[in-house]
N, C-alpha and C positions, 0 to 999 in steps of 0.2 A: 538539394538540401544536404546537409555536411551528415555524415550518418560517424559515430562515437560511440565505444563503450565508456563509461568512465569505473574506474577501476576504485577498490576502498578504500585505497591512499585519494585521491580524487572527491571522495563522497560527501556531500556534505546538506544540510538543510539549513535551509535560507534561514538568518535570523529573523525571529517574527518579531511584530512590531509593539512599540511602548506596550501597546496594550494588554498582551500577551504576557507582559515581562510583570506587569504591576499586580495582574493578578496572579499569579504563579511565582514570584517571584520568591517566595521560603523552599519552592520545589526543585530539583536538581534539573541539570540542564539536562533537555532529553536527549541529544544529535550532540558531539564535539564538533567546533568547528573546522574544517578541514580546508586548505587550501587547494583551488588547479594549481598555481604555480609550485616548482616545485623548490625546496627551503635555501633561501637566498637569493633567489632569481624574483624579481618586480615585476618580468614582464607581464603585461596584459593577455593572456591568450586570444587567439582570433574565437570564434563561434562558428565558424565554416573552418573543412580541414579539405575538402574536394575528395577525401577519400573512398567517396561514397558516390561518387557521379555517374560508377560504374554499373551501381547494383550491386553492391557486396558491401559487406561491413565485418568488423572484428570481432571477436569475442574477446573474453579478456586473455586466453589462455594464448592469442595471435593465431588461431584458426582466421581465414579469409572463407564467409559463407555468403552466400545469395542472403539477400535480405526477407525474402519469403521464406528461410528456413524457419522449423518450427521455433528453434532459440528465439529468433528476432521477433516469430510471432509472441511470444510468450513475453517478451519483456515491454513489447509494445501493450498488451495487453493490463499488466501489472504497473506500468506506466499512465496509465488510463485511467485503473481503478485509484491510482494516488491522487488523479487531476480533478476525477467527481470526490471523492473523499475532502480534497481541497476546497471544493465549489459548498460540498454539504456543512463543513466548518464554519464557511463563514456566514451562509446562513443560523447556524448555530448560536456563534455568536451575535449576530444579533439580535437573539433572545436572550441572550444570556445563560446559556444551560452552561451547567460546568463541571461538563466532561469533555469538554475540548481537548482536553491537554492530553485526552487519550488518543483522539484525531488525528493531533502533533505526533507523539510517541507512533503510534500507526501507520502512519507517513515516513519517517524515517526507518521502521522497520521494514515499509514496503524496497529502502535503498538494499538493504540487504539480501530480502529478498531477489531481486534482479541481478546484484553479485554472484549470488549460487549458482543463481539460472545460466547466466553469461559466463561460465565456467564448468562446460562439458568436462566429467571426469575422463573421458577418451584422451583427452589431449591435455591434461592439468601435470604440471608437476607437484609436487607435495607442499612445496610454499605457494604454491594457488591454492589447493585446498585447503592449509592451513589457515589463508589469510581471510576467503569467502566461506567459512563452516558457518551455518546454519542451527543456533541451536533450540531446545525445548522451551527456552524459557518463557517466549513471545507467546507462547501458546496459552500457557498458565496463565498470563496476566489477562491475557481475553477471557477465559474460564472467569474469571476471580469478578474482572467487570463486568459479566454476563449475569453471574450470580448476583452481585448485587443490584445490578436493575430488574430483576427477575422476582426480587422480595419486594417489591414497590409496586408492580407492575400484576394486573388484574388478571386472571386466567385465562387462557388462550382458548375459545372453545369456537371459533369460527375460520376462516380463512378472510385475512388481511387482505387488501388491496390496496396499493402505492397511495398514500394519503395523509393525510393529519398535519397540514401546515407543511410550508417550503421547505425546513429541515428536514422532518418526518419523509416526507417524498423525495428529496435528495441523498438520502441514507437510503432509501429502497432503492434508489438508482445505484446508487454505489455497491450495493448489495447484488445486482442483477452483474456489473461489472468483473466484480467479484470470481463468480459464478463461473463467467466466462474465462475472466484468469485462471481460475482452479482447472477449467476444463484442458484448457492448451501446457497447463504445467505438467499435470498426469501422465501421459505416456512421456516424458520427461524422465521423469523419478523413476516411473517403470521400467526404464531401459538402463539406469542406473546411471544417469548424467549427472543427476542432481538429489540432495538431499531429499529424503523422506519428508522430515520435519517443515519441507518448505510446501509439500502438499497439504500436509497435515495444517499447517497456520492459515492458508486460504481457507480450509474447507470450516476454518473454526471461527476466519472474520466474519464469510457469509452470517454465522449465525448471531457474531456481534451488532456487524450494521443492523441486523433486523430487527434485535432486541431493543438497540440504542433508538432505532426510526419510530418503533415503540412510545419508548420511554421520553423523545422529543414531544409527540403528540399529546401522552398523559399531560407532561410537563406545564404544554402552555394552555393545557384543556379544550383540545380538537378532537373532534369526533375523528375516527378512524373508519372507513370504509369497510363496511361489510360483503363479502360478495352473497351475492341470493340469485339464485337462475333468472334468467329472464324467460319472460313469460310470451 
């Protein structure tokens, strides 16, 4: 399998479909679109590059690492949690809930996140840093969405279990994902490869999806699992 970084001239999120566009359509685009090719070149790129046959892949900064280094684990990881995020949207939308378009927004924020990652400060020059910096802002907007489903949303006084409709339980899964991203990002940041703020934004989706898996359940009026010892 072809193993690639793709770099944030490269990035880009898939344009979503009609549907997407008609109900959001007064709201700004979330992702610019970005081309592989690069400006004035048509060709098609392949999707296999063999560079990868070896067992090593790139970072963006042109390090050659083993593909089990923690980098690769970490953006496989964060790659993951965009693919269940993916899965839990479209469950979403087929209820109709509509806060999807923070899903979207979410998702492409997950590309930059993986830019930072795939950009060891060891080996960056200052136009890599410059160009994958990692900022506060993503954080805020989770805070802001958090709080608002948090004034809807009935008071927490039991311990949750994965449940309340396919949404609901897709968002817990994403949420456990999540978790895992944050864990393999950590000694990351700690060793001072990668932005702070990029731990900080995991450790603050976790508490998104959970709220949001929530808020899908109230929404379509599903009981949410309680846990109670077994007896």
């Amino acid at each position: 399998m072809a193993s690639f970084i793709m770099t944030p001239a490269h990035l880009r999120c898939v344009v979503r479909t009609a549907r997407l566009v008609s109900e959001h359509r007064n709201r700004s685009a979330l992702c610019s679109y970005r081309s592989y090719a690069t400006e004035g070149d048509s060709r098609v790129p392949k999707i296999y590059t063999k560079t990868g046959d070896k067992g090593f892949s790139s970072t963006f900064t042109g390090e050659r690492r083993p593909k089990e280094d923690h980098i690769f684990e970490a953006l496989g990881n964060t790659d993951e949690l965009s693919s269940a995020i993916g899965l839990a949207r479209e469950f979403c939308l087929d209820k109709g809930h509509t806060f999807t378009y923070q899903l979207d927004k979410i998702q492409c924020i997950l590309q930059d996140v993986g830019s930072n990652i795939a950009t060891p400060r060891s080996s960056a020059r200052e136009s890599h840093i410059k160009r994958t910096k990692f900022t506060a802002q993503p954080i805020a907007d989770l805070e802001t969405w958090i709080d608002t489903f948090t004034e809807e949303l009935p008071p927490l006084t039991n311990f949750i279990l994965p449940s309340g409709g396919k949404g609901s339980a897709a968002l817990h899964l994403a949420r456990t994902v999540c978790r895992r991203a944050e864990r393999s990002v950590a000694p990351i940041v700690r060793s001072g490869e990668a932005d702070p703020d990029v731990a900080k934004y995991l450790n603050r989706l976790s508490d998104y999806l959970f709220t949001a898996a929530r808020y899908a359940a109230m929404k379509e009026g599903n009981e949410e699992k309680i846990y109670t010892r077994p007896e």
